[in-house]
N, C-alpha and C positions, 0 to 999 in steps of 0.2 A: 504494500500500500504506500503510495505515495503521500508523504507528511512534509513538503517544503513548505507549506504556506506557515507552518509555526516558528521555524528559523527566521523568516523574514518579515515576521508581526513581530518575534523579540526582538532581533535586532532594532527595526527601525523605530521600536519605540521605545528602545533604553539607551543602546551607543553609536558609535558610526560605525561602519565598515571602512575596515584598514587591512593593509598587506604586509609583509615583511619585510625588513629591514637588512640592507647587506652592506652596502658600499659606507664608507667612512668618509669621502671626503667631499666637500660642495661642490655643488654640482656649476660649469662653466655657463652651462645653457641657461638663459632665461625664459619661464614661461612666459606664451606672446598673452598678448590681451583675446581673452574670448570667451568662449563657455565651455570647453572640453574638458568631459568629467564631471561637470557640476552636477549640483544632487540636489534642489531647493528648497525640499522637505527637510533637509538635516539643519541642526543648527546646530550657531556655529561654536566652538571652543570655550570657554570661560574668562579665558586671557582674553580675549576680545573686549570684555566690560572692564577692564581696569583702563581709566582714562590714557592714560602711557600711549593705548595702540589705537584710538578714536580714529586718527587722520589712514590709520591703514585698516582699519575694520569699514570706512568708508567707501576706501579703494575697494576690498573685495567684493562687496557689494553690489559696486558697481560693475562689479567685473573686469577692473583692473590689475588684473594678477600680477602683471610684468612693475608696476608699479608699487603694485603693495607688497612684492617683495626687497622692492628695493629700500622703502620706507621703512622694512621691518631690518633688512638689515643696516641700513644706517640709525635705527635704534640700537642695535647690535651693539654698533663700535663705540656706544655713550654709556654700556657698562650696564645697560638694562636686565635684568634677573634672566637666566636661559628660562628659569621656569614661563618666562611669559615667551623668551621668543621661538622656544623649539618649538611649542605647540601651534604658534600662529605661525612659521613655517611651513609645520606638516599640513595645515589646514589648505594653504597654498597651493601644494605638491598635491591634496588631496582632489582640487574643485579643479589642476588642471591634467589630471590623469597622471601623475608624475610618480607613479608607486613607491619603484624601486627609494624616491630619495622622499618622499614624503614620510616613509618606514622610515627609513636612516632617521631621521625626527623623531619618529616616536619612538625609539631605540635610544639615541641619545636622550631624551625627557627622559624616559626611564629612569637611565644613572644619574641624572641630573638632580633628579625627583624623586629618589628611592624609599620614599615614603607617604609615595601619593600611586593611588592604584589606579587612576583613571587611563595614564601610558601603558600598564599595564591589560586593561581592559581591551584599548583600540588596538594592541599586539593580537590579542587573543582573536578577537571577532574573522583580523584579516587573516594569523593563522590560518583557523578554520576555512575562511575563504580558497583559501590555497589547498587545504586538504592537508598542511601541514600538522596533526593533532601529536605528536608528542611535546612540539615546544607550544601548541596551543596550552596541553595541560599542563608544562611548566607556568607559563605566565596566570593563568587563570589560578592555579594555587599560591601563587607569588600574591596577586591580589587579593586573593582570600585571606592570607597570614594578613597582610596589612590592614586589610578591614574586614572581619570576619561578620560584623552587623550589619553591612552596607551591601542597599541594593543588586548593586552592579556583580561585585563578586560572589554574591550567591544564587544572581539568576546564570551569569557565566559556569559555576560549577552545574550547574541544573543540568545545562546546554550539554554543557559536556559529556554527561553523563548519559544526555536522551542519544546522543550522538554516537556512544558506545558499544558494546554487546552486553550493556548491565543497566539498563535502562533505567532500571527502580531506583539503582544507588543516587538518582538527582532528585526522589521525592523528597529525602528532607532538606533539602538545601530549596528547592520550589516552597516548601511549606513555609520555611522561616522566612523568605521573598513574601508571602502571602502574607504572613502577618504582619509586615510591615506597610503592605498595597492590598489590602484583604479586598477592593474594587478591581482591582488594575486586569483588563480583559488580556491583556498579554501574557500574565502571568497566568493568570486563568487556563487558556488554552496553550501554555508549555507544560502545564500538570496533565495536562485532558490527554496530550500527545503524551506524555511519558508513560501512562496509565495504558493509554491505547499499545503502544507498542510494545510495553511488558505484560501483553496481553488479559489486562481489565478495563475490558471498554466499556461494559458496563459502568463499573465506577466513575468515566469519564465522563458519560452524559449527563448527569442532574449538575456537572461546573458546567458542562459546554449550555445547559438550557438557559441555568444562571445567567452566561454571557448573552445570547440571543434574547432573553426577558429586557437586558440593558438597552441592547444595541440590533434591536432586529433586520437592520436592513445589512448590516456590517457583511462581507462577502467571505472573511476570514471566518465566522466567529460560522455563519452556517456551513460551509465547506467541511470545518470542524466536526459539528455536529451530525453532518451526511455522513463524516469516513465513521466514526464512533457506531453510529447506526448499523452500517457496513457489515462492520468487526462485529457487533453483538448479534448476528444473525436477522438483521430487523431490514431489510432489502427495502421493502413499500415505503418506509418512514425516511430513509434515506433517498428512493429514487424522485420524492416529493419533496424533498430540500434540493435536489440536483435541478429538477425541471422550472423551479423557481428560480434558482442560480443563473441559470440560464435565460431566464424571461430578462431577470434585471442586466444581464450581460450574456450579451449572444456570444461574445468571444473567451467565453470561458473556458478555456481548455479541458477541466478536469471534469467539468460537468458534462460537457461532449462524449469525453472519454466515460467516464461511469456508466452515464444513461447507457452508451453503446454497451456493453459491460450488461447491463442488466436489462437489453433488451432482447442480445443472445441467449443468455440465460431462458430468459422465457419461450425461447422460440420466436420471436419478432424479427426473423433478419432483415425483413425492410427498414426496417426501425433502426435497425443496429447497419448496417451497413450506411444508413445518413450519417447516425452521430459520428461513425470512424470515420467517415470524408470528409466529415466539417473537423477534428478533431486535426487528420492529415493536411488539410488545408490551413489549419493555427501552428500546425509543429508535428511535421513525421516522423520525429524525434521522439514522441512523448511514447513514453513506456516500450513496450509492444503492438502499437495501432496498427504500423506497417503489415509488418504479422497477421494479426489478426483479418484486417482487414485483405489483406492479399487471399489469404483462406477464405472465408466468406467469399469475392470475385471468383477463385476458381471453381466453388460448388454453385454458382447462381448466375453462368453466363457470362462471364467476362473473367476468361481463362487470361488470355495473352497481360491485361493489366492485373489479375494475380500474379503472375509470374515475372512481369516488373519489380511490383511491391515488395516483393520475397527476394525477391536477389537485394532490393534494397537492405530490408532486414537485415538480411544478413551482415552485410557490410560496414551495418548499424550496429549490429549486436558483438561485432567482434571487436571493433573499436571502445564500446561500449565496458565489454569484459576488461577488456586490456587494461582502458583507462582507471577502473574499479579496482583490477589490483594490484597497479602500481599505486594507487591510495593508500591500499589497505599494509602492501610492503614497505610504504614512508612512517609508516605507524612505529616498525620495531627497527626499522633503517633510515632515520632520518640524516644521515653524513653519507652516503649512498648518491655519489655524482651520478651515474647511470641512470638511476630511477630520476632526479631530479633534471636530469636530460631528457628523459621520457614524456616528462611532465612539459617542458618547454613544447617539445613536439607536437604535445595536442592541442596545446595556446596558438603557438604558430597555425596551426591547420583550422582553428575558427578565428584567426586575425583579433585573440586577445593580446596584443604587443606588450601591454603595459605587464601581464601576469609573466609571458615570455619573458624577459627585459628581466626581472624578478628571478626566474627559475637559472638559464643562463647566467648570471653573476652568480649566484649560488654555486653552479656548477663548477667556475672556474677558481671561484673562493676554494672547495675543496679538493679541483682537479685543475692546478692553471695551465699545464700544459696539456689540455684537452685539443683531441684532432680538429674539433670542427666547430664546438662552440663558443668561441673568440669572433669568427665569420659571421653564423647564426646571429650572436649577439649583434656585432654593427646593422645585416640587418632587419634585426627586430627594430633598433633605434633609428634605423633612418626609414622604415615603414611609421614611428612614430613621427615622425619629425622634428625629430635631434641627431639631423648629422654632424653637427659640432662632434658631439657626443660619439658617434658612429667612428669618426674617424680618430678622437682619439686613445679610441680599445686598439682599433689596429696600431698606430706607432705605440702603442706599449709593448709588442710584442715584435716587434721590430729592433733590430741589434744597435746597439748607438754607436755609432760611429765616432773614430779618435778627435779628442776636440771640440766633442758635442757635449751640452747639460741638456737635462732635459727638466 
């Protein structure tokens, strides 16, 4: 059963999403002025309210990033607290897609800050983003030692734990979350999801009704309640939250997919071979639809497009595999160049540059004479556009010549 929509109702209503942290030294390139990467729902850092950074909390604003970084670093050099400039930094690096140095930021906050778990927090989120979960689960207990009462580090332990093969161990850490936000719908349905996949769905519906009594129209809070129904054996109660799902948003992927889902089940393959095509028309990607629906085409007259479909699959599912378990091998291998070259390769192949860009320094961090991804790396940087940047990974690796500094 598919459970992202509770990863991305916690995150987005506790911290931001951030990635990891490699390279050490400032970066030469400056972000230009624009909008790449910005995120408008997040707000922004706390260093932003102390008057110090008004004229550059301004800037970012307005979307002058190339500017507000410059403002922040001529704060810099007047002896201002790092505590206020790493974070307004990474915030920077964040809104202009700039991963790899925007981490470097909250890596340095970190040390800077070794008594503030919020650096710690935005490590964790982007960990996980990356699939990196063994230093996800260092930073996340780093935060918890530092504030064991505080929000943040006890929904991130939650996370973690839903995230794992031990699902339950994040119920008391959600519970002690809960009484301190005994409202908070987010919180609500990360217990509903932990209970569901440590197989008490039951128990997860009278929190998930709680949330929908609050917030009936919310698309999360019922989607929630449809998988829960799902899990409990209760198919009618759930295909009646899906087809609702649906009415308020026709592009709803999961609802597409379920209905179709349950209307094979019943013998409806008209039925179910709609929602797979609407389902393959939002994302061929999503679960098995390919599949399924390729099956379906070849028992009901349209052989030659099942057997498109199916070759797709396949080519889906192995990719699919592969990617799963080099995840799940970064788990007990996380200094493992290979796997984190692995990881580069599938960023490359959906033109994520910035995760690339991220994976590739890693690589060469623990393998610097690697064959090929020094190349890779310039370019991922100059598909991002930072050839500055692109060009100078290659003269690093480049022999210096007598007479030369570099």
């Amino acid at each position: 059963m598919k459970l992202r929509w509770v990863v991305a109702c916690i995150m987005a209503a506790t911290y931001f999403f951030y990635h990891i942290s490699i390279a050490s030294a400032q970066p030469k390139a400056v972000p230009q002025n624009g909008n790449a990467g910005s995120s408008p729902g997040v707000a922004l850092p706390a260093c932003f309210d102390n008057p110090v950074l008004s004229e550059a909390k301004r800037m970012l604003i307005s979307g002058e990033f190339a500017n507000t970084l410059r403002e922040i670093q001529r704060l810099a050099k007047t002896g201002i607290s790092l505590k206020l400039i790493l974070p307004a930094q990474a915030e920077v690096f964040r809104q202009t897609d700039y991963l790899d140095r925007e981490l470097q930021q909250l890596y340095n906050w970190s040390l800077a800050d070794p008594k503030n778990e919020e650096p710690q927090l935005r490590l964790f989120y982007r960990y996980f983003d990356l699939g990196w979960t063994a230093e996800a689960a260092k930073v996340s207990e780093r935060a918890y030692q530092i504030a064991p009462r505080s929000t943040g580090p006890l929904t991130a332990k939650a996370i973690y734990f839903y995230r794992s093969d031990e699902p339950q161990r994040g119920l008391p850490f959600v519970d002690s979350a809960l009484k301190l936000h005994p409202n908070s719908e987010s919180l609500i349905n990360l217990k509903a999801s932990i209970l569901i996949k440590a197989h008490q769905s039951a128990n997860a519906i009278p929190f998930l009704q709680q949330n929908i009594a609050r917030n009936p129209r919310s698309l999360p809070n019922q989607e929630a309640l449809a998988n829960a129904y799902l899990q409990s054996g209760k198919p009618t109660e759930a295909g009646s939250i899906f087809r609702q799902l649906q009415l308020q948003n026709p592009a709803h992927i999961e609802a597409a997919y379920q209905l179709g889902l349950l209307a094979q089940k019943k013998g409806d393959y008209k039925e179910a071979i709609h929602q797979f095509e609407k389902t393959v028309r939002l994302d061929i990607k999503h679960n098995n639809v390919a599949f399924l629906l390729g099956q379906l085409y070849l028992t009901h007259g349209k052989a030659e497009d099942g057997r498109k479909l199916l070759a797709i699959f396949k080519k889906l599912d192995a990719n699919t595999r592969t990617y799963n378990q080099t995840i799940v091998q970064l788990r007990t291998r996380p200094k493992d160049a290979a796997l984190h070259y692995k990881m580069a390769q599938f960023h490359l192949g959906s033109a994520e540059y910035s995760k690339a860009i991220v994976e590739l320094r890693r690589v060469l961090e623990l393998q610097p004479i690697h064959p090929s991804a020094r190349q890779e790396l310039a370019k991922a940087l100059n598909e991002h556009g930072r050839a500055t940047e692109a060009r100078e990974v290659m003269d690093a690796a480049r022999p210096q010549r007598p007479g030369t500094h570099r």
